[in-house]
N, C-alpha and C positions, 0 to 999 in steps of 0.2 A: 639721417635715416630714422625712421619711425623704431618705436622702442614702445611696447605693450606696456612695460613701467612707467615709465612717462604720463599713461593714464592716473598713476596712484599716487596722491602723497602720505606718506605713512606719519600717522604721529610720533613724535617723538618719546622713546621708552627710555627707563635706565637702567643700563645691566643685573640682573638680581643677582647674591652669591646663593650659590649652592649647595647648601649645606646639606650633604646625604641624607643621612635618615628621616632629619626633621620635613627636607624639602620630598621625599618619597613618601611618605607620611600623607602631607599636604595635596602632596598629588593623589594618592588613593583616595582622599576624600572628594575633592574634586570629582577627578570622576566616577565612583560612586554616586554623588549627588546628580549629574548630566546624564548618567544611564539607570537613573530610577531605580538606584539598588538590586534589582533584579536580575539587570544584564550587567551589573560589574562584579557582586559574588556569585562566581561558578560553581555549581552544584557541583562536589565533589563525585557521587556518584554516579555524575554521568559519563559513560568512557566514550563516548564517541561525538568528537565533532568534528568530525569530518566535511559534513555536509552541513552545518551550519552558517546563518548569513552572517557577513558583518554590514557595519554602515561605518558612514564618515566617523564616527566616535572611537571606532576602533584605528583609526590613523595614529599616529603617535604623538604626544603634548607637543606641539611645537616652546612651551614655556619650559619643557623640563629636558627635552629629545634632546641629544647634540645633534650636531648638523650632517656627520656622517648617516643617522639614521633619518634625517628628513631628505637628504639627497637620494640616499638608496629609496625611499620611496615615489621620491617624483620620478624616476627612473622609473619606478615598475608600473606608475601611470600614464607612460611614453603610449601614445597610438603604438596599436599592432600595423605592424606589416599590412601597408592596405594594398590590393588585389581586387581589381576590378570595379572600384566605386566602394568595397567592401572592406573592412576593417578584420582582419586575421585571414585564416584557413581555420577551418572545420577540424584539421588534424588538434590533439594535446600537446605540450611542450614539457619538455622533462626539463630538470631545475638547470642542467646545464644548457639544453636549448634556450630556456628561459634569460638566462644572464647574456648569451651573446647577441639576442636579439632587443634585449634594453638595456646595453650598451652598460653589461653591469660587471664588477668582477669579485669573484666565490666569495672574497675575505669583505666585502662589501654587502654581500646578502646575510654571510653571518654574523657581521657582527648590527644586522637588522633582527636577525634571529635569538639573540640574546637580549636585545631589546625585549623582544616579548616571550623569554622563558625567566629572565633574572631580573632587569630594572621594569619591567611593569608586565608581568604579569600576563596574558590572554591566553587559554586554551584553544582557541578558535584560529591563532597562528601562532600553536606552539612546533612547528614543525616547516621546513623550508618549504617545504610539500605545500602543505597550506595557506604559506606566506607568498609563493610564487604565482598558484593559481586561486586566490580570494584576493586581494588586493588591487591588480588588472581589472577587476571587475567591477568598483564602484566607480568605474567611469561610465560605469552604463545603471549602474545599482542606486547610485545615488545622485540629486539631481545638479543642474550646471550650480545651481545657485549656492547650494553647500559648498561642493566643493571648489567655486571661483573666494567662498570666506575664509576655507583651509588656505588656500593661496594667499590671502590677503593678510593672512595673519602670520604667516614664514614674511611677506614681503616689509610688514611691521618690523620686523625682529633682525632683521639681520639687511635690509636695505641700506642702512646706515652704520653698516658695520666698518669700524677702522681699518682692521686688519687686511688691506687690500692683499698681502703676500701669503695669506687662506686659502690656499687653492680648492679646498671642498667647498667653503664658502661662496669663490665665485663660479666654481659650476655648478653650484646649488640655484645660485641668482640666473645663469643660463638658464636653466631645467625649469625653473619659477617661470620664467620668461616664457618659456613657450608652451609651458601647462595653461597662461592664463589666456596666452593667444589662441592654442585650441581650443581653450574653452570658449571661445565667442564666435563662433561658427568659420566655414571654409574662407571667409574675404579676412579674416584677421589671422589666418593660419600662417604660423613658419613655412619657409620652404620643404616641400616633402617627393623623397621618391617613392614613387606608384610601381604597381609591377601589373600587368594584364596577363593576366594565361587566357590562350585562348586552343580552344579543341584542333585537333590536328598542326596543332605548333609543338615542334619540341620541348621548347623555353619560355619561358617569360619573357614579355619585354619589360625593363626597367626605363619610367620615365623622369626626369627630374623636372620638377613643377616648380619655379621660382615663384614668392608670394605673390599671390593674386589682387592686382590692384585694377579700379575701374578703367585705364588707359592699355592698360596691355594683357587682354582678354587670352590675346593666342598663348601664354605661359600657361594656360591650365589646359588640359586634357578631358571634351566634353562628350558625351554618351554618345554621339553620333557615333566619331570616331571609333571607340570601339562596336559597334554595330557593322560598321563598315568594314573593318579591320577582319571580323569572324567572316564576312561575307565574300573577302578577298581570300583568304586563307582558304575558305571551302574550295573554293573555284581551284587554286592553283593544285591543293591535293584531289580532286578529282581530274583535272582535266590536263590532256598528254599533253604539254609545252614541249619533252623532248627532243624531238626533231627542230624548232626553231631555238631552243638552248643548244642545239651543235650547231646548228646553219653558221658556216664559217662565213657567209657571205653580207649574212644582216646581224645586227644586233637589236635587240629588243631594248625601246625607250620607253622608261615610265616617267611620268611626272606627277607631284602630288601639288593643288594647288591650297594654297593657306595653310599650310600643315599642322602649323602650334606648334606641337610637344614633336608631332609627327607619328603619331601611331599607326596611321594606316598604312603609310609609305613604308617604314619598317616593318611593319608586319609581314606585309609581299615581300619585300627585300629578307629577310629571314628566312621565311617558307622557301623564298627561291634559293637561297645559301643552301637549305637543308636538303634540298632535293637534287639541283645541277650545279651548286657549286657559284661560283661568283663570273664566271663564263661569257660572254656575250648579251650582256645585258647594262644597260645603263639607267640608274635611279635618281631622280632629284625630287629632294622634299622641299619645296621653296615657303616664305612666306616677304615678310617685309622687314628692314635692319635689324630694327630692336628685337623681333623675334629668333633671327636665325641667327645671332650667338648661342641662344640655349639651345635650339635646333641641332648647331654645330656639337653640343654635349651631348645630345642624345643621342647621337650618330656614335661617336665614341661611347659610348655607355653600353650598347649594343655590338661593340665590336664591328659595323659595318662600314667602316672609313673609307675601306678596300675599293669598293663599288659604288656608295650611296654619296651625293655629294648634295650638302646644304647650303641654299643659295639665295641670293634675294630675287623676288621678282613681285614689280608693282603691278598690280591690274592695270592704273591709269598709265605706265609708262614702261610697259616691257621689254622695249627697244633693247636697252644693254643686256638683260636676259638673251633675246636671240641673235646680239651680235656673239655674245660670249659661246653660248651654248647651243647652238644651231638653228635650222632655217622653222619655219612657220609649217604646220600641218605638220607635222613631224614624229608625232608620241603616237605609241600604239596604245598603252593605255595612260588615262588620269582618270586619277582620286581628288573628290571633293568632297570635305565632309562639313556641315553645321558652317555655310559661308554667305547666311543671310542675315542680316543685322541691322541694315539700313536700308532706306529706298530706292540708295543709288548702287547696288550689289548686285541686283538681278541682272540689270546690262552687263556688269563687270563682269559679270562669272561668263556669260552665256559669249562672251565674245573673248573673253580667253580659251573656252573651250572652243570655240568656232577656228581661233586661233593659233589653234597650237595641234588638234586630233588628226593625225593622222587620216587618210580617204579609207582606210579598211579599219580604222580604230575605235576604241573600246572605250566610254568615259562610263566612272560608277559614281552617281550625284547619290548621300543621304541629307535629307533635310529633316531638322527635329518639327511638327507640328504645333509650332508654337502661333494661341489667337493672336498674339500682337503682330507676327510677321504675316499672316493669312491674305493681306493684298501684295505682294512682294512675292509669294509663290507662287500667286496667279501671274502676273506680270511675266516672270522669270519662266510660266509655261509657256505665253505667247511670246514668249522672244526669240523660245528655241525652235518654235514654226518657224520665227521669219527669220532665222538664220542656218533655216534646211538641215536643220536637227532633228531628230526623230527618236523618241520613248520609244525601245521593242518589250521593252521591263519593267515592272510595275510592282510593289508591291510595301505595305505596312507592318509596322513591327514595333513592339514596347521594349523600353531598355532601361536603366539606371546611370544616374547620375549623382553626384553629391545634394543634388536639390529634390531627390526624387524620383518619379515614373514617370516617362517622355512618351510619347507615339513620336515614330519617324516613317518617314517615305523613302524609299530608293526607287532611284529610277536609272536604266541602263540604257546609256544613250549612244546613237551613231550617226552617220552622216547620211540623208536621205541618198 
C-alpha cells in the first residue's frame, strides 16, 4: 500500500537533552532572530490581537514542542468538512464545535493552549479562541511549500523514533501522513468523506471517497454528478409523483447508470424517502465490481439499504444484470452522469439506455464539456437518432469540481 512517507527519507538526528531554561532561552533567540525581532517581541501596549495574522513561524518549534503539542496542531490543520467541492460551511465554530470536528479532545487543546501562554509565549494565540480559529487558517494563509517544510521537519524528528508503544507519537506520524498527502493535491489525497447539501433536500448526502488512483476513477465524486443530483431533486419537489407512489399496481423503477460514489441515485432515493416514504419504488445505483463495494457503503451511509440496491452491471455484458434484476425496457427513469471518457462509451451508454428505458420513460444524461471529449459527444448525439431516442431537453450549466469551473450539458431524453 502506498504510504506519502515512503516519499521522504529523513536524516538522521540525535536526540538533544532539554535542559529548561537554558533550552527556552535558546529557543527565544531562535526565533527572535527568524521573525525579525519585530514579530517576536510583542508590543506590550497593545491589547488587542484579536484580529491579527499569523504565519508558519507562529507553528510551534518542532526542536523544542513535545509531541502532544505538534499532534494537536496537525489536528487543527485537518481539511474542514468538505461540502459540495467546498472546504467548510460559511457558519463559525465555537472551540467545542471546533474539537469534535478535528477529531480533538478539550485536555488536548489546552494543554496546546499553554504552549503558547507559558513555554513560548505568543499573544496572537494566547486564547483558545484564537488558537481554534487562526491556526485552520494557514492552510489557506500560508503556502503548500511552507508548510509541506513544517511537515518535513516533524517527519525528520520523530520518523525514527524508538518508542513504537508512544501512542501520541504514532498518531502524530498518522496526522503527518495525511497533512503531507493533502498537501499535494486531490490524486495524492487520503480517503475522505464529502457531504452535498443540496436545495430542497433535507439532509446531506455523506459520500465516502476511497483515495483516488488513475484505474478507479468512479471512487471519486465528479461535478456532473451533483449538477444532476440538484436537477433531480427539483423535479421530484415540484412535481406530483403521488398518485404513482400509491399505485398499488406498478412500482416505480429507477436505475442509475455508472454511478461512482452514487450521488445522483441517492439523491432521488432521499428526496423520495422524505416525501412518500420507501413505498413502491425500486432504485439500483449499478457500476462495475471494483466500484460497487464502496457504492455498497454509500448506500449504508445514507441509511437507504431499505430500498436502494447496489449492483454491478457491465455495459459490454449486462446479461446477468437482467437475468437478475428484470426484463429489458423496463426503468421509468435513469440517471447518467459524466460517462464519457473513451471512444468506445458513446455506443455503450446510448445502447444501455436504448436498453433498459422504459416506452413511456424518462432518461436525465449530464455531460461535463470537456475539448478532449468534443468528438464522442458528437458521436453519442448521432447514435441516439439511430436508436430512436429523442432530446425534448436541452440545456447548459457551470458547476465545480475539485479541478475547477466545468460547463456541462443535460439533455432529457425519451423514446421517439
Amino acid at each position: 500500500m502506498f504510504d506519502p512517507l515512503d516519499l521522504y527519507t529523513p536524516d538522521e538526528i540525535q536526540p538533544e537533552p532539554l535542559q529548561s531554561n537554558l533550552a527556552k532561552s535558546e529557543a527565544k533567540e531562535l526565533l527572535e532572530e527568524r521573525h525579525d525581532v519585530t514579530f517576536a517581541i510583542e508590543d506590550e501596549n497593545n491589547s488587542d490581537d484579536d484580529d491579527s495574522v499569523i504565519d508558519n513561524l507562529d507553528l510551534p518549534s518542532v526542536r523544542y514542542a513535545p509531541p502532544e503539542v505538534i499532534l494537536c496542531v496537525l489536528l487543527l490543520l485537518r481539511p474542514d468538512k468538505q461540502v459540495n467541492f467546498n472546504q467548510g460551511t460559511s457558519k463559525s465554530e465555537s472551540v467545542l464545535e471546533m474539537c469534535e470536528s478535528h477529531g480533538l479532545k478539550p485536555d488536548q487543546l489546552k494543554r496546546l493552549l499553554s504552549w503558547y501562554t507559558e513555554e513560548w509565549p505568543n499573544k496572537r494565540l494566547n486564547t483558545l479562541e484564537k488558537v481554534c480559529s487562526k491556526i485552520p487558517t494557514l492552510r489557506f494563509m500560508v503556502s503548500k511549500e511552507l508548510l509541506l517544510g513544517y511537515y518535513t521537519t516533524i517527519l525528520k524528528k520523530y520518523n525514527n523514533n524508538d518508542d513504537t508503544s508512544n501512542e501520541t507519537v504514532q498518531q502524530l506520524l498518522r496526522e503527518l501522513s495525511s497533512r503531507i498527502s493533502e498537501n499535494c493535491g486531490r490524486t495524492a489525497q487520503p480517503s475522505i468523506i464529502r457531504y452535498f447539501e443540496l436545495k430542497n433536500l433535507n439532509s446531506a448526502i455523506p459520500l465516502y471517497e476511497p483515495s483516488l488512483t488513475a484505474d478507479n476513477l468512479g471512487w471519486k465524486t465528479w461535478g456532473s454528478s451533483l449538477i444532476l443530483s440538484q436537477l433531480v431533486v427539483d423535479y421530484l419537489h415540484t412535481t406530483d409523483m403521488l398518485p404513482l407512489a400509491n399505485c398499488g399496481t406498478k412500482r416505480i423503477k429507477v436505475l442509475e447508470l455508472g454511478s461512482g460514489t452514487g450521488l445522483v441515485g441517492l439523491s432521488w432515493a432521499a428526496k423520495w424517502k422524505e416525501l412518500y416514504g420507501i413505498h413502491n419504488t425500486e432504485i439500483y445505483v449499478t457500476d462495475l465490481p471494483e466500484i460497487v463495494t464502496n457504492l455498497e457503503k454509500n448506500v449504508v451511509l445514507n441509511n437507504l439499504e431499505d430500498f436502494v440496491q447496489a449492483e454491478v452491471l457491465d455495459w459490454t455484458n449486462p446479461q446477468d444484470f437482467i437475468n437478475q434484476f428484470g426484463h429489458e425496457k423496463d426503468f421509468d427513469i435513469i440517471f447518467v452522469a459524466d460517462p464519457i471518457y473513451s471512444p468506445q462509451h458513446p455506443e455503450w451508454v446510448v445502447n444501455m439506455i436504448s436498453k433498459f428505458l422504459a416506452p413511456s420513460g424518462t432518461c436525465h444524461l449530464e455531460i461535463p464539456l470537456r475539448a478532449k471529449y468534443a468528438k464522442e459527444r458528437e458521436v453519442l448525439k448521432s447514435l441516439l437518432k439511430d436508436y430512436d431516442l429523442k432530446v425534448i431537453k436541452e440545456s447548459c450549466s457551470e458547476g465545480m469540481d475539485d479541478w475547477g469551473v466545468v460547463k456541462y450539458l443535460y439533455r432529457q431524453i425519451v423514446r421517439n
